[in-house]
C-alpha positions as CSV (number, residue, x, y, z in Angstrom):
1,X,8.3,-12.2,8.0
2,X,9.8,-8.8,8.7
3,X,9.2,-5.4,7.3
4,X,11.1,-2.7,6.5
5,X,11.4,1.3,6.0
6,X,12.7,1.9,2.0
7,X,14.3,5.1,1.0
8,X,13.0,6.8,-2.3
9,X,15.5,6.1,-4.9
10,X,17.2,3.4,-3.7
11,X,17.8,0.4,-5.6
12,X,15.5,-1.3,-3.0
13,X,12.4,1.1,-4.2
14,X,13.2,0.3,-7.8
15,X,12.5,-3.3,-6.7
16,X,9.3,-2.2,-4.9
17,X,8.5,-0.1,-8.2
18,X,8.6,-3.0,-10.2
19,X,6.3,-5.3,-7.7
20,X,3.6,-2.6,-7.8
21,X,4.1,-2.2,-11.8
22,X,3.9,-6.0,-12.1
23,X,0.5,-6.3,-9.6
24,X,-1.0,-3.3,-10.0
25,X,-0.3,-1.0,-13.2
26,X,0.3,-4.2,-16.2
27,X,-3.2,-6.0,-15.7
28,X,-4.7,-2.4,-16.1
29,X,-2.4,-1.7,-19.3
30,X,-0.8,1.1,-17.5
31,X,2.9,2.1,-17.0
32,X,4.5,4.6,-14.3
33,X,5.2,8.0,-15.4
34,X,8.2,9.7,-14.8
35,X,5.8,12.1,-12.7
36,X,4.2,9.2,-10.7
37,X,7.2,8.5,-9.4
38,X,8.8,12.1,-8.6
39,X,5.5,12.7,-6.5
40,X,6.5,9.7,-4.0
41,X,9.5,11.5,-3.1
42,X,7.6,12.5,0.5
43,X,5.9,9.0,1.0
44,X,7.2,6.6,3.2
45,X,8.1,3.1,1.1
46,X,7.3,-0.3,3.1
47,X,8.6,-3.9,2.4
48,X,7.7,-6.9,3.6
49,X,10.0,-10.1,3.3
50,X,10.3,-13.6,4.1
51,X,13.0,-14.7,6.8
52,X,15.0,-15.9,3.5
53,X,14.8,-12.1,2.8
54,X,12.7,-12.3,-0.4
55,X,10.3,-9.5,-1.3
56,X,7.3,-10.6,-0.5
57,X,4.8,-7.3,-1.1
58,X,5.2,-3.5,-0.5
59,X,2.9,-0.1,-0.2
60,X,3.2,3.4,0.3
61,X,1.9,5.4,2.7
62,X,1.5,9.2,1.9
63,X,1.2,12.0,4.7
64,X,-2.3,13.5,3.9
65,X,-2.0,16.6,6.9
66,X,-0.2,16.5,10.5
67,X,-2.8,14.1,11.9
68,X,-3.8,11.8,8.5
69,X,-2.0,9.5,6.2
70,X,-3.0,7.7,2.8
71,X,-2.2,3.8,2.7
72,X,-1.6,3.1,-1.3
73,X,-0.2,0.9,-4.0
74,X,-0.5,-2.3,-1.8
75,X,1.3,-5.3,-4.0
76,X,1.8,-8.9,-3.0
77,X,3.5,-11.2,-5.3
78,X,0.7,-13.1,-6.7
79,X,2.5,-16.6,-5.8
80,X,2.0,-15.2,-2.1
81,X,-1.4,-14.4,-1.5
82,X,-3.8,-15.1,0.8
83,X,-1.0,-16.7,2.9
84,X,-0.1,-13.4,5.3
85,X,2.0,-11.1,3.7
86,X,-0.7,-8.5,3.3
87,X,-2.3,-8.6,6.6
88,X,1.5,-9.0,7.7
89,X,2.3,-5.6,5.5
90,X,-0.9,-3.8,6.6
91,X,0.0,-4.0,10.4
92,X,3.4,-2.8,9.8
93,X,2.0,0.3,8.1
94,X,-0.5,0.6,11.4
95,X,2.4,0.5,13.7
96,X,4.4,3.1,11.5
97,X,1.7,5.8,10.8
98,X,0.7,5.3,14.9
99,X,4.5,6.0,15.7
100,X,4.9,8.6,13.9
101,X,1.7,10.5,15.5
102,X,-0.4,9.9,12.5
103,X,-4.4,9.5,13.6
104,X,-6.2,7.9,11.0
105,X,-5.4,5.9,7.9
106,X,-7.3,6.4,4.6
107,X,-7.0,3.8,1.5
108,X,-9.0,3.4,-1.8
109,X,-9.8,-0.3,-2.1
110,X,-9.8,-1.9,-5.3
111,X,-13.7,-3.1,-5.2
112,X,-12.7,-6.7,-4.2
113,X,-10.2,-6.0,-1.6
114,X,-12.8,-4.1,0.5
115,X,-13.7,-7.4,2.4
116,X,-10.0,-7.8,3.3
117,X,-9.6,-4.5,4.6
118,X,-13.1,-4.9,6.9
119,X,-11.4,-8.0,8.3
120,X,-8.5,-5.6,9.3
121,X,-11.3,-2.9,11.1
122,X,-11.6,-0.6,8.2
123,X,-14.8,1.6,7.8
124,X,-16.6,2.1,4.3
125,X,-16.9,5.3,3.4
126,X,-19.0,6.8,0.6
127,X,-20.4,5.2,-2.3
128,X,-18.2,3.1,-5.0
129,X,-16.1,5.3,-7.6
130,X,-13.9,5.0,-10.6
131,X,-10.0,5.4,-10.4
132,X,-7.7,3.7,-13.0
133,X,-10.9,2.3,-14.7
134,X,-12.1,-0.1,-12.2
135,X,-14.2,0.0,-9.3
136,X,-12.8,2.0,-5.6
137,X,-14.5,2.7,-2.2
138,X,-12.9,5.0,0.6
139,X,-11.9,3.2,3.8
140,X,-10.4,4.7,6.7
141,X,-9.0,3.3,10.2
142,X,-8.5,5.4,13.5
143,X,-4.8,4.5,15.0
């Protein structure tokens, strides 16, 4: 597995658009605005593929302040869970935020995810909320 950087607006990003619209946004009923997408234009867009170079999962990470960044919209194709790709993907986004001088790393699990992201070192924080109609919690990592 390898990942890579994605430009917004590239035919690569429409790829990872769709991955995240298949995983994340059609099981909830929801589609991508317009808007959604216009706001990622300051987020940095990360793939991660097999050594055959298929797309394997993506997320976004979204500068927060000098010092804090947001990990979102994690998707792994469904036929590749569990197996890697989104510890694999989660790693790469470590390395990234740390290299570019980024301090800690902020998500909003999905409830279920949360164990997942413990097993990767991520703290808890708060109580369990609503976003998108299902169930969140704030989790955070220093880099």
């Amino acid at each position: 597995m390898y990942s890579s950087i994605i430009d917004f607006g590239t035919p690569q990003y429409g790829e990872l658009v769709a991955l995240r619209d298949l995983v994340l946004r059609k099981p909830l009923g929801l589609e991508f605005s317009v808007s959604d997408i216009a706001q990622e234009y300051d987020s940095f867009h990360l793939a991660v593929y097999s050594d055959s170079n298929q797309l394997l999962g993506c997320l976004v990470l979204k500068p927060l302040s000098t010092n804090r960044i947001k990990m979102r919209q994690v998707a792994v194709f469904p036929k590749v869970q569990k197996q890697g790709a989104g510890t694999f993907l989660v790693n790469s986004s470590e390395l990234i935020a740390k290299s570019l001088g980024y301090k800690k790393l902020e998500l909003s699990a999905r409830l279920p995810a949360v164990p997942f992201y413990e097993r990767l070192s991520y703290t808890v924080d708060g109580e369990v909320y609503q976003e998108v109609g299902i169930d969140h919690m704030k989790m955070w990592k220093d880099l």
